[in-house]
C-alpha positions, -999 to +999 in steps of 0.1 A: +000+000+000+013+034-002+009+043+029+039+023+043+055+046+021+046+074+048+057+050+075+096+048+059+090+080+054+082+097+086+105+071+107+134+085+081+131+117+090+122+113+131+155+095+128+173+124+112+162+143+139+177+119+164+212+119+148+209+156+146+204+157+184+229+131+190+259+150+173+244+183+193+246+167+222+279+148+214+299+181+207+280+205+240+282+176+262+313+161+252+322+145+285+289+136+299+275+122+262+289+086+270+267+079+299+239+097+284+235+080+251+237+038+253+239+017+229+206+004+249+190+036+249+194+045+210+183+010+203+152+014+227+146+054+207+152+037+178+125+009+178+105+029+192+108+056+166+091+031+139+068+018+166+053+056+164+055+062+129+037+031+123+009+040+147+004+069+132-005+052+096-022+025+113-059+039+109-046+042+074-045+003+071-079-002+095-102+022+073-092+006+038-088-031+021-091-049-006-123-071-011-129-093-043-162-085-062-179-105-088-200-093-115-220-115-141-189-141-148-158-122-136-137-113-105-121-085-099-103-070-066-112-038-051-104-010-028-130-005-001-131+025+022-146+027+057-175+056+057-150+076+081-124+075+060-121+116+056-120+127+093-093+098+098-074+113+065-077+146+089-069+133+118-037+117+103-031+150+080-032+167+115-006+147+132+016+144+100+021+184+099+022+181+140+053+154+133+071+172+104+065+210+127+084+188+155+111+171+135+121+203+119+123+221+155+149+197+168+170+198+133+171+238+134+177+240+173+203+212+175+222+227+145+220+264+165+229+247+198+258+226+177+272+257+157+277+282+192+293+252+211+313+247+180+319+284+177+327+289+216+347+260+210+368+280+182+372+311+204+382+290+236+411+273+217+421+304+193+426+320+227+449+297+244+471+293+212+478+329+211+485+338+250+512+304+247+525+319+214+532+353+226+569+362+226+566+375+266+549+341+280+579+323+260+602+305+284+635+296+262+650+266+283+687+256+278 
């Protein structure tokens, strides 16, 4: 069906969004990140990730099928719908935008976050070269 389509989708970019917070967290917490982020713990996010993204196509697969129909001296296989079928297309519209509006928060805050460590990072280092490279804090030893 198509909609498992949405499913690799939507679990492709919610795990985007996990990397991106990873590496964020990786370089601003660079000495805690170890005991923060398991191996258990992205395997646990990660399952349930699809788990999630599957749920949320689910009512997708419960409001449609396929039935076969017969008519004079042929069968044919059809597509029925479920007389609900447009508010769960809403409802699942709804939380789609809800999802992407989420995924794309963490992505642009995690790449903000990661770019001032980086950046404070840059300046902290920079700053220490030059103090150690000046000729008055050089010590000559003979």
């Amino acid at each position: 069906m198509v909609y498992m389509s949405g499913v690799l989708y939507d679990f492709s970019n919610t795990l985007t969004a996990f990397l991106s917070l990873e590496r964020c967290l990786c370089i601003s917490l660079s000495l805690k990140f170890r005991h923060i982020f398991t191996t258990k713990i992205t395997v646990v996010v990660i399952v349930c990730t699809y788990v999630l993204c599957f749920g949320l196509m689910v009512l997708h697969f419960l409001t449609s099928g396929f039935v076969t129909r017969t008519s004079g001296n042929s069968t044919f296989l059809t597509l029925w719908l479920s007389p609900n079928r447009a508010a769960v297309d809403a409802y699942v519209d709804v939380m789609h935008f809800c999802q992407t509006t989420a995924i794309m928060s963490v992505v642009f805050v995690s790449t903000f976050v990661m770019l001032v460590s980086l950046k404070r990072s840059s300046n902290f280092q920079s700053g220490g070269i030059k103090r150690t490279a000046s000729p008055r804090n050089f010590v000559a030893t003979i």
